[in-house]
Residue frames as a rotation matrix with the C-alpha (Angstrom) as fourth column:
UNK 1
0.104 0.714 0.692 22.18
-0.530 0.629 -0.569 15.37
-0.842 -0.307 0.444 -16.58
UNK 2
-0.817 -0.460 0.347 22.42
-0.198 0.790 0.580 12.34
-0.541 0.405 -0.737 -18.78
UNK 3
-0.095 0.943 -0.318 20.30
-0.972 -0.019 0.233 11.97
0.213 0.331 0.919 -21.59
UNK 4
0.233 0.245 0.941 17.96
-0.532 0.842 -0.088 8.70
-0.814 -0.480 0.327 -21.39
UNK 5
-0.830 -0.528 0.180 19.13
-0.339 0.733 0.590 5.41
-0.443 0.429 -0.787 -23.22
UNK 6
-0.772 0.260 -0.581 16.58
-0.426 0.467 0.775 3.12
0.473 0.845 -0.250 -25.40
UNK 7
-0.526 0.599 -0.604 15.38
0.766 0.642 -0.031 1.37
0.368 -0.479 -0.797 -22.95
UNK 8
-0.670 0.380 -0.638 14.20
0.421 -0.514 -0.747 4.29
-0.612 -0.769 0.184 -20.70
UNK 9
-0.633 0.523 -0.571 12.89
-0.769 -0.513 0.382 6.08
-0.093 0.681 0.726 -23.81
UNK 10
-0.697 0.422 -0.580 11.21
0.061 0.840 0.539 2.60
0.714 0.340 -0.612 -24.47
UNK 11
-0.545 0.357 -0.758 9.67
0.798 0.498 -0.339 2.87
0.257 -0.790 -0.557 -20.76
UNK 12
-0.715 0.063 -0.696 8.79
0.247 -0.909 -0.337 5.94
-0.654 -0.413 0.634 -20.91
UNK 13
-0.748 0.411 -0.521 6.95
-0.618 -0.145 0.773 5.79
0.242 0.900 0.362 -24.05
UNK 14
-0.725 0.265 -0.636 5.34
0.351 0.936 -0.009 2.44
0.593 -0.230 -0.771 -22.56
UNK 15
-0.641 0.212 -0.737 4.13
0.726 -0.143 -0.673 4.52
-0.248 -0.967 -0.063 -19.33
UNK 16
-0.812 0.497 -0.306 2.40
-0.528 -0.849 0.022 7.20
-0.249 0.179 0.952 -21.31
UNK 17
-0.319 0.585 -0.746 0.05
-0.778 0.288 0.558 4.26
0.541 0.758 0.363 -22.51
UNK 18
0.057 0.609 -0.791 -0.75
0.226 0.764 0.605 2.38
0.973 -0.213 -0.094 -19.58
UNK 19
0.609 0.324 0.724 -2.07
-0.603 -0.403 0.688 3.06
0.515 -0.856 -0.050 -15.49
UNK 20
-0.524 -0.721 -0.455 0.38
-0.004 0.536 -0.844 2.62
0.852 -0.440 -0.283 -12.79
UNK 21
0.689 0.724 -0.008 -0.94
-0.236 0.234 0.943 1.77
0.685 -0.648 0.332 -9.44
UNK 22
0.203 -0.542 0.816 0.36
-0.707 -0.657 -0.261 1.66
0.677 -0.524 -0.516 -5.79
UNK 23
-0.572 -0.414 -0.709 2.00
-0.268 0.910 -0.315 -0.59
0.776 0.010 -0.631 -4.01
UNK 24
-0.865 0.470 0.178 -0.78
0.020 0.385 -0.923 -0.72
-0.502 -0.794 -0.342 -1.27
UNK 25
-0.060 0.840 -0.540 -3.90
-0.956 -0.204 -0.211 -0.23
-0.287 0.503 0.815 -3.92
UNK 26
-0.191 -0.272 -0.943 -2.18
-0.801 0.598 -0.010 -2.99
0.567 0.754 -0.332 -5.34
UNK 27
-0.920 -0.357 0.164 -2.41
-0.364 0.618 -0.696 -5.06
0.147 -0.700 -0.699 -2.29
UNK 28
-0.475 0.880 -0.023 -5.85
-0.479 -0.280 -0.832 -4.12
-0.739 -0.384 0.554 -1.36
UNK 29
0.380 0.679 -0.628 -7.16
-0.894 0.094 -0.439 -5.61
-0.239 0.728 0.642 -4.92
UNK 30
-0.516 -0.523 -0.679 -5.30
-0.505 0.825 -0.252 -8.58
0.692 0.213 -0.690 -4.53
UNK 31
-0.989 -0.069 0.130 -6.34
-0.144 0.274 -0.951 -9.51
0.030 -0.959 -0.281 -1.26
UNK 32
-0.295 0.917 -0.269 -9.99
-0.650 -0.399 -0.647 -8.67
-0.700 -0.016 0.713 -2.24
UNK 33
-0.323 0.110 0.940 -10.00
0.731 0.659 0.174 -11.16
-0.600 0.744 -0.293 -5.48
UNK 34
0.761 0.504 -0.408 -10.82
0.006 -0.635 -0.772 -7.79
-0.648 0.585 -0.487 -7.33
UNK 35
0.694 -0.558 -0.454 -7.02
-0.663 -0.252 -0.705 -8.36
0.279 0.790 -0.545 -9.51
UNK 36
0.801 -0.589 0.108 -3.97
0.570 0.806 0.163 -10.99
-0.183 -0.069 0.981 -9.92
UNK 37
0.848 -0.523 0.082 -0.63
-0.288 -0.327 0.900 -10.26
-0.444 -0.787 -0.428 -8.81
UNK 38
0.873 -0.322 0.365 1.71
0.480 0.699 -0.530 -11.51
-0.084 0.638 0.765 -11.76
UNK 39
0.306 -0.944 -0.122 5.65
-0.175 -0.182 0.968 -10.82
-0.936 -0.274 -0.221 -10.85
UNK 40
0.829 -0.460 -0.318 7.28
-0.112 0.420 -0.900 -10.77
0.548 0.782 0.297 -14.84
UNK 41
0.319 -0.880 0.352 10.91
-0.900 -0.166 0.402 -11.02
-0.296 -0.446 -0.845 -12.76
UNK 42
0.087 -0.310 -0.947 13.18
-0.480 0.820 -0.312 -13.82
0.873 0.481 -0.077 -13.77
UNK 43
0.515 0.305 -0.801 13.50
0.132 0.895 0.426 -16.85
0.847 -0.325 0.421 -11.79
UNK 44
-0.090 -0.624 -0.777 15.90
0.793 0.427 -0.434 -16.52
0.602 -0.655 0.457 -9.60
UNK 45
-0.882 -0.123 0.455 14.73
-0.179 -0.805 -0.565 -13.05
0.436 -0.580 0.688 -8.13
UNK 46
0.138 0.981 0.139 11.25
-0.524 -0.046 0.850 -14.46
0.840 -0.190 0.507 -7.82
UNK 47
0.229 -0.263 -0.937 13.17
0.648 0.760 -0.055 -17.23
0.726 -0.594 0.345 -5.37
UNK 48
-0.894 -0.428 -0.131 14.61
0.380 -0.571 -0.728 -14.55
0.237 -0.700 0.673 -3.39
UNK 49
-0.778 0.273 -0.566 11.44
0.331 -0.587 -0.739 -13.14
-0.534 -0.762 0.366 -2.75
UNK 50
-0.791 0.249 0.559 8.01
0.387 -0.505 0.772 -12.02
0.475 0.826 0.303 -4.00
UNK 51
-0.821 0.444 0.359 4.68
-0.570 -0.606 -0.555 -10.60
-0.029 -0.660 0.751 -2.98
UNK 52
-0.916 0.201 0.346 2.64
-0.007 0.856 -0.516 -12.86
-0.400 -0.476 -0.783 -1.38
UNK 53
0.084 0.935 0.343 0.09
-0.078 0.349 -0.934 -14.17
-0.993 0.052 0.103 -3.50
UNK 54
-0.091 -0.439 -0.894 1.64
-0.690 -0.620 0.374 -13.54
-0.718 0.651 -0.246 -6.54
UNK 55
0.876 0.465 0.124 2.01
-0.084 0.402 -0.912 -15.10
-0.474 0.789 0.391 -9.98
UNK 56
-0.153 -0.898 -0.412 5.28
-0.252 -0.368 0.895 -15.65
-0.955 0.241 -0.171 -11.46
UNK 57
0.619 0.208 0.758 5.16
0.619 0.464 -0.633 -15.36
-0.483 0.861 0.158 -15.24
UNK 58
-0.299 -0.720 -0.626 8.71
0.273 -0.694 0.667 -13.47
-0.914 0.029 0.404 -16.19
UNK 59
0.315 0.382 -0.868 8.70
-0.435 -0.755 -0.491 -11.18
-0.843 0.533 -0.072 -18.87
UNK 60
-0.366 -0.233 -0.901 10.29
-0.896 -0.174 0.409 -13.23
-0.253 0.957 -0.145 -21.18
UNK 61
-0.937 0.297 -0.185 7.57
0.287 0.955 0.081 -16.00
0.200 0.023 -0.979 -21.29
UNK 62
-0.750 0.636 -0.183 4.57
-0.130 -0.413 -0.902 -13.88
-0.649 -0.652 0.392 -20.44
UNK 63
-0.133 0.519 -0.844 3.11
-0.962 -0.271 -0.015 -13.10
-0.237 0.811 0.536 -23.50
UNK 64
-0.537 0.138 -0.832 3.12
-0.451 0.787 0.421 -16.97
0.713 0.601 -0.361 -24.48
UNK 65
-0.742 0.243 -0.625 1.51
0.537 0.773 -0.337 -18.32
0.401 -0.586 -0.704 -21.38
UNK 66
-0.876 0.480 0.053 -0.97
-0.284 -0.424 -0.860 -15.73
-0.390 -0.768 0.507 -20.23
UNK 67
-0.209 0.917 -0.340 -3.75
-0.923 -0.069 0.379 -16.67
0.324 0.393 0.860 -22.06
UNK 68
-0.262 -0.064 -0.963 -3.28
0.428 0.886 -0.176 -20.46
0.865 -0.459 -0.205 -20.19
UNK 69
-0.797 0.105 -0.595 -2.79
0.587 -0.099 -0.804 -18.76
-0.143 -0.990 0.017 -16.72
UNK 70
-0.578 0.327 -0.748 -5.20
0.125 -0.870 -0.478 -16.04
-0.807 -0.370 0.461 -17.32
UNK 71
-0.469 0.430 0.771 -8.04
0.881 0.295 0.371 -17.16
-0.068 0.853 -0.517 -20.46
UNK 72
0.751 0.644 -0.145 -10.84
0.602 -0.759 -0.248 -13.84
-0.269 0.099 -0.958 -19.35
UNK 73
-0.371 -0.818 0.439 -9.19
0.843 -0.495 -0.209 -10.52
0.389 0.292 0.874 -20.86
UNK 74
0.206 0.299 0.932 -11.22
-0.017 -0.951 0.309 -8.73
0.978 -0.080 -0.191 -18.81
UNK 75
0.705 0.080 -0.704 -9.70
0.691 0.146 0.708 -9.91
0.160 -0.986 0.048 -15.38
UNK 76
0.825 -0.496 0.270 -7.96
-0.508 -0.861 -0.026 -6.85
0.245 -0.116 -0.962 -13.67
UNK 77
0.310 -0.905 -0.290 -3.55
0.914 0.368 -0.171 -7.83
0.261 -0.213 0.942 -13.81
UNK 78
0.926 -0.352 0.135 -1.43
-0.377 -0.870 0.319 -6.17
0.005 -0.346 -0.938 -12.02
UNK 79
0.668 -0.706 -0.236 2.36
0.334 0.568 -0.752 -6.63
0.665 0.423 0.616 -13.30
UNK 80
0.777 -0.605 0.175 5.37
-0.565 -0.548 0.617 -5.84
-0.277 -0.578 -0.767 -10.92
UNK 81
0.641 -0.755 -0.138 8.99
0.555 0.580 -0.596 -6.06
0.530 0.306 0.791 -11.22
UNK 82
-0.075 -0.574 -0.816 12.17
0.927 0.260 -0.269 -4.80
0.366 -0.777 0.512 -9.45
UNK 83
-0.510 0.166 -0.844 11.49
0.641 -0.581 -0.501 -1.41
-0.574 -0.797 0.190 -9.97
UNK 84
-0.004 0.647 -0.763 8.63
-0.245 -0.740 -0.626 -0.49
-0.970 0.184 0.161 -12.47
UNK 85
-0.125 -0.165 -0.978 10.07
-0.681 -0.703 0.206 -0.59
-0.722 0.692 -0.024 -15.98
UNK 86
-0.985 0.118 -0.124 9.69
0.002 0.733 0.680 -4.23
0.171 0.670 -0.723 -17.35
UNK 87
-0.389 0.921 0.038 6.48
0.803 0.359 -0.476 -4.32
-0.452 -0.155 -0.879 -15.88
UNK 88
-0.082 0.539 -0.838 5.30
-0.328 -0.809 -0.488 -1.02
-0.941 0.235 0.244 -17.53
UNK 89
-0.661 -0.374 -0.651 6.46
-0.667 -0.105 0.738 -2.89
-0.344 0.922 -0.179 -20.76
UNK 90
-0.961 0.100 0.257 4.77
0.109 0.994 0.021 -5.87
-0.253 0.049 -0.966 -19.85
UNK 91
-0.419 0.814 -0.402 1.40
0.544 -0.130 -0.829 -4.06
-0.727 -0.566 -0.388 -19.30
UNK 92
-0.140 -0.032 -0.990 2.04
-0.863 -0.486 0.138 -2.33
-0.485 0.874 0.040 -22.61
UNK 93
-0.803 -0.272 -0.530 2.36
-0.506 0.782 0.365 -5.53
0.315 0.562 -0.765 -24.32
UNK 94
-0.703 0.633 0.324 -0.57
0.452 0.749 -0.484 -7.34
-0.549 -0.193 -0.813 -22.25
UNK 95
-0.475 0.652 -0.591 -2.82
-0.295 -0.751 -0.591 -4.45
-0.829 -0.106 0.549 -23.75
UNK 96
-0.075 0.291 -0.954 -2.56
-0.944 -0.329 -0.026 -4.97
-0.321 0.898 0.300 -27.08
UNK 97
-0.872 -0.315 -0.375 -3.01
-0.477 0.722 0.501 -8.24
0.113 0.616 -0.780 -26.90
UNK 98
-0.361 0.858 0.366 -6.26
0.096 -0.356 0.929 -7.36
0.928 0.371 0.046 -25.69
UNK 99
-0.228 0.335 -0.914 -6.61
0.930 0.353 -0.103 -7.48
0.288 -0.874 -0.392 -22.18
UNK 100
0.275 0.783 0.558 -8.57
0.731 -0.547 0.407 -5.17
0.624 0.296 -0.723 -20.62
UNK 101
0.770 -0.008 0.637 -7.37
-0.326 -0.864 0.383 -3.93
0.548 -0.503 -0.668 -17.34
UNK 102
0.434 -0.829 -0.353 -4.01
0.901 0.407 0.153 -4.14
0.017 -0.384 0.923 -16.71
UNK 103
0.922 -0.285 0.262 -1.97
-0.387 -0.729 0.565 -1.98
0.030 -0.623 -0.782 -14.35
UNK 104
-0.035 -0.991 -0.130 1.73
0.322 0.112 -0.940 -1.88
0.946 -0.075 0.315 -13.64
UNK 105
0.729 -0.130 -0.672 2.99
0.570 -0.428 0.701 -1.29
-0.379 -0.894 -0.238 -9.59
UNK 106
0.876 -0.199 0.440 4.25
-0.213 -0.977 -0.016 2.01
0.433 -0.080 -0.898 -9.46
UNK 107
0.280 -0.727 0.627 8.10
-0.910 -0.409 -0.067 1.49
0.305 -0.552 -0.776 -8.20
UNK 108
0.093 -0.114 -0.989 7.91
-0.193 0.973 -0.130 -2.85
0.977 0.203 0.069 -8.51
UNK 109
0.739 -0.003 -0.674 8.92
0.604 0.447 0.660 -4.76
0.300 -0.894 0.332 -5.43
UNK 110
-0.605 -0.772 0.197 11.18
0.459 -0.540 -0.706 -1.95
0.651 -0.337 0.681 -4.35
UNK 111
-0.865 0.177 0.468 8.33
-0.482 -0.548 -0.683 -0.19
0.136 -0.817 0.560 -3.14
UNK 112
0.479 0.651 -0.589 6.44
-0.155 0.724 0.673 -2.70
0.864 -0.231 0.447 -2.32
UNK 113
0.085 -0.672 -0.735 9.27
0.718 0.554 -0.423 -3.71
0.691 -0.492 0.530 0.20
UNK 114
-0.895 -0.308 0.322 9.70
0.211 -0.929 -0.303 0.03
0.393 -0.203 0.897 1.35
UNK 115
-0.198 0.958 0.205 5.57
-0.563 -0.283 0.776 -0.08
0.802 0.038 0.596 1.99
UNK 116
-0.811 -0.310 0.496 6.50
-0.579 0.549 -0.603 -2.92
-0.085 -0.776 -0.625 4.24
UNK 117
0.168 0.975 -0.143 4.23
-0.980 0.150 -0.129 -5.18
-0.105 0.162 0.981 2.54
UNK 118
0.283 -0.073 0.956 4.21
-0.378 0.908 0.182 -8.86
-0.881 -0.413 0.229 3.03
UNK 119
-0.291 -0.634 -0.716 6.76
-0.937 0.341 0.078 -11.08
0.195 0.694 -0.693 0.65
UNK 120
0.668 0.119 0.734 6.69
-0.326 0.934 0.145 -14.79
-0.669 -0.336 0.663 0.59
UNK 121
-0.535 -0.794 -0.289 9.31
-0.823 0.412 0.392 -17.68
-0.192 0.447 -0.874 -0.75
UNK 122
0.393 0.353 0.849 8.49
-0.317 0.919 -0.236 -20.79
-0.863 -0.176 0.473 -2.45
């Protein structure tokens, strides 16, 4: 077995410090207005495809613009990417900039897709 690289150690370290959440919970609190849906992917995967209702605010542009899209730090975010690990960073990174309840999707739009949960283009 291979040992883990930087980054994984990085995610891993990330994940010990913030709540992951399922790709149907995740729906269910979208759909409800009980949490926002905020895709960090870069642009051109968000074109191919995201989860319907979503937010697109990629990871490298988050941190400067959430407090525009998103002013309350106590609204509930829920980050997702392709399959878990930027968004675990992201959710690490939304924390300490104080927000309150932010969640990462468990397995990004992989299992989201796999959950057979509704995508949308635009």
């Amino acid at each position: 077995m291979s040992q883990p690289n930087r980054f994984q150690k990085l995610v891993a370290q990330a994940k010990q410090h913030i709540t992951e959440i399922s790709p149907t919970d995740a729906l269910n609190q979208a759909e409800g207005g009980e949490a926002v849906l905020i895709d960090v992917r870069e642009e051109n995967d968000w074109r191919e495809g995201h989860a319907k209702g979503a937010k697109h605010l990629s990871r490298g542009v988050i941190e400067l613009e959430i407090e525009e899209q998103i002013p309350d730090v106590k609204t509930s975010i829920i980050c997702y990417c392709g399959g878990g690990s930027r968004s675990a960073l992201v959710a690490e990174s939304l924390q300490k900039m104080g927000y309150e309840n932010v969640r990462s999707l468990a397995g990004g739009m992989r299992a989201w897709k796999e959950a057979g949960l509704a995508s949308a283009k635009d």
